[in-house]
N, C-alpha and C positions, 0 to 999 in steps of 0.2 A: 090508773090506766090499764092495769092489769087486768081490773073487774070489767072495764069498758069491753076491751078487746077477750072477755072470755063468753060474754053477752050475745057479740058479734060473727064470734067464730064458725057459725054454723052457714052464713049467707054471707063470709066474708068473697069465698072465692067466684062469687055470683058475680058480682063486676067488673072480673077479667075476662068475662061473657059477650060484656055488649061492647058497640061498635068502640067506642072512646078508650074503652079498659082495653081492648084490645090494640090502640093503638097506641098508647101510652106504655103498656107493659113491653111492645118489642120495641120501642122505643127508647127505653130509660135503658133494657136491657142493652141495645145496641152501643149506648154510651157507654156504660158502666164495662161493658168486655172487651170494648176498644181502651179500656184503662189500663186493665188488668195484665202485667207484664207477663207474669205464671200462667204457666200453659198445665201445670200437673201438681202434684203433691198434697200438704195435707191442709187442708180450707174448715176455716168457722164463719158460719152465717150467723151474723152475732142480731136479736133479732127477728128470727127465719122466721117467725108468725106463719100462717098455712106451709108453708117450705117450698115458695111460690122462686127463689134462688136457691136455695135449697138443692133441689131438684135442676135445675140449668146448670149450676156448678157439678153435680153426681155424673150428670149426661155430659159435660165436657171433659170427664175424666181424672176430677180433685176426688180426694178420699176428704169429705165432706163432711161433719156434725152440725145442725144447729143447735141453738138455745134462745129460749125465749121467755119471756115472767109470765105468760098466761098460757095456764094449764091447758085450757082447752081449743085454744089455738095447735100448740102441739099435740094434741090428740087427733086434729085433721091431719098435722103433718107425718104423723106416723102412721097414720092409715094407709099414707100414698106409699107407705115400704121408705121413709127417710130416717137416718139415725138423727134425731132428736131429743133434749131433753128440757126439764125446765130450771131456770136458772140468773141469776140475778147480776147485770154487765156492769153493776158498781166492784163485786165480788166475784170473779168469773172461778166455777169449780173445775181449772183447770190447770196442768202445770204449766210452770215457763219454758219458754221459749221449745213452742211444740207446734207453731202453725208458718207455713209460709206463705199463705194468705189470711187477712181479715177482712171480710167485706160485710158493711152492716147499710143497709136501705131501710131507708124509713121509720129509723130507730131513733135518730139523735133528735128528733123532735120531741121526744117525751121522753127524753131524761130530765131531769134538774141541776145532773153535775157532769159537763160532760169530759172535764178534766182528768176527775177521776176515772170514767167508761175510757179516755183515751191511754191511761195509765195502764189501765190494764191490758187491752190491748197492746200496749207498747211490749206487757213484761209476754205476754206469749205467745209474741213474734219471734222466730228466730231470730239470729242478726240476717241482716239482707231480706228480711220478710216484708211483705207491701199490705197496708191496710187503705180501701176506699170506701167511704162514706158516701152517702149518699140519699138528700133529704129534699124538699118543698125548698123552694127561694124566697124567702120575705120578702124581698122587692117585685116579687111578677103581680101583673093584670091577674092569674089564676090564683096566685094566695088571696088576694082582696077579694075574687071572687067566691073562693072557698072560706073564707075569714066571716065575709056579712051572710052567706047562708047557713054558717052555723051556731047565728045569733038565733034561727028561727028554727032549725032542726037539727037535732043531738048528732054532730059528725064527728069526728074523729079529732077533725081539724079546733074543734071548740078547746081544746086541751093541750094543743100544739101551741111549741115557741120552734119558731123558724128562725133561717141563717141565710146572710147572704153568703156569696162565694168569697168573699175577704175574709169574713170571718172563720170560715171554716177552714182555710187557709191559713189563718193566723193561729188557731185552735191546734193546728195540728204541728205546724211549727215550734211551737211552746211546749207542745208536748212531749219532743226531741226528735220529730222527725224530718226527716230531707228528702230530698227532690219534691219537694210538695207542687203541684199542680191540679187547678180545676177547669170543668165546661160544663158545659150546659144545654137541655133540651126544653120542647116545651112550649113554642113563644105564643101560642093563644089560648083562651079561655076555654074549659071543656067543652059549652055547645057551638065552637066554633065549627062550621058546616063544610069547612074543604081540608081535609085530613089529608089527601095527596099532595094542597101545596105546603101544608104544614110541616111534611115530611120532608119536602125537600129542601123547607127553610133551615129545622134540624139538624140535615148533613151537613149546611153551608155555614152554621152561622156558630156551630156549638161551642166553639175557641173562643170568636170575636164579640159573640152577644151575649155569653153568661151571666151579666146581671141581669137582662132581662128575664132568662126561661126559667120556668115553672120549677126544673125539677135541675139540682146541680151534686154534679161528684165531685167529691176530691179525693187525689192519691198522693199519699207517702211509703216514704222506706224506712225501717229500721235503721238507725247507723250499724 
């Protein structure tokens, strides 16, 4: 995956561009910082691929690091002025319990163990530190959709294992965390043509409809 996304890294941040990348990225955002309990302190984008949270986490005022396994991914991301490095989320080169956030987007899809990625996370949380994830839904109309187009073109998604919201709830539970909770955005397919009533479905439905939406978080706390 590494090599996939070090291939990519030059026209990755091209389809935060168009109208759908656009409304999908303040969208996932809106969820994902409506999770996020911490308002300051010291944050890992575990991840951080271009430093596309990265950078939204710097600008809300976390003293920030990413890490990511594809070299040249972090080379976009250090360009934009992010402390970046690269670095391997089975092995994190870092000490314990030193973050009091972990937030990783669109990572758990292409691990293989994520047991382990959760382990570590766990050890460099403080205690009272909050980790949210945040991946594709295996169940929406939009995985299916992204699943059979990249039977016919090299996407990203051709290499993804996705999660519903149980699971990833259950994941994170096992892993020794509490207060676990998830939701969810997303509920139609990219070329879906009315993005205003999608948004407002979004707002309304992100608790009650998460197995449907496309894109789901979940947040725990360190005991």
């Amino acid at each position: 995956m590494a090599e996939y996304f070090d291939r990519i890294a030059g026209r990755y941040d091209e389809w935060y561009k168009t109208r759908v990348g656009r409304y999908v990225d303040r969208t996932e955002k809106r969820l994902i910082f409506s999770m996020i309990r911490s308002h300051e302190g010291r944050a890992l984008d575990l991840g951080c691929g271009t430093g596309n949270y990265t950078l939204e986490l710097r600008e809300r005022g976390f003293d920030v690091i990413g890490l990511d396994a594809s070299g040249a991914m972090v080379k976009v991301a250090r360009a934009k002025g992010l402390n970046c490095i690269v670095g391997n989320a089975y092995t994190l080169p870092l000490p314990d319990a030193s973050f009091d956030l972990v937030l990783s987007v669109t990572m758990f899809e292409f691990i293989h163990r994520p047991e382990k990625v959760l382990a570590e996370i766990y050890r460099v949380l403080k205690p009272g530190g909050e980790v949210v994830v945040g991946t594709m839904n295996g169940q929406s109309s939009w995985f299916i959709f992204k699943r059979l187009k990249s039977l016919f073109i090299e996407t990203a998604y051709r290499y993804a294992r996705f999660y519903s919201p149980g699971e990833l709830e259950d994941l994170l539970k096992s892993s020794g965390f509490g207060e676990v909770e998830a939701a969810g955005v997303i509920f139609f397919p990219s070329f879906w043509p009315f993005l205003g009533l999608a948004e407002w479905l979004d707002g309304k439905c992100h608790r009650k409809c998460k197995g449907l939406a496309a894109f789901v978080a979940v947040r725990g706390v360190k005991a």
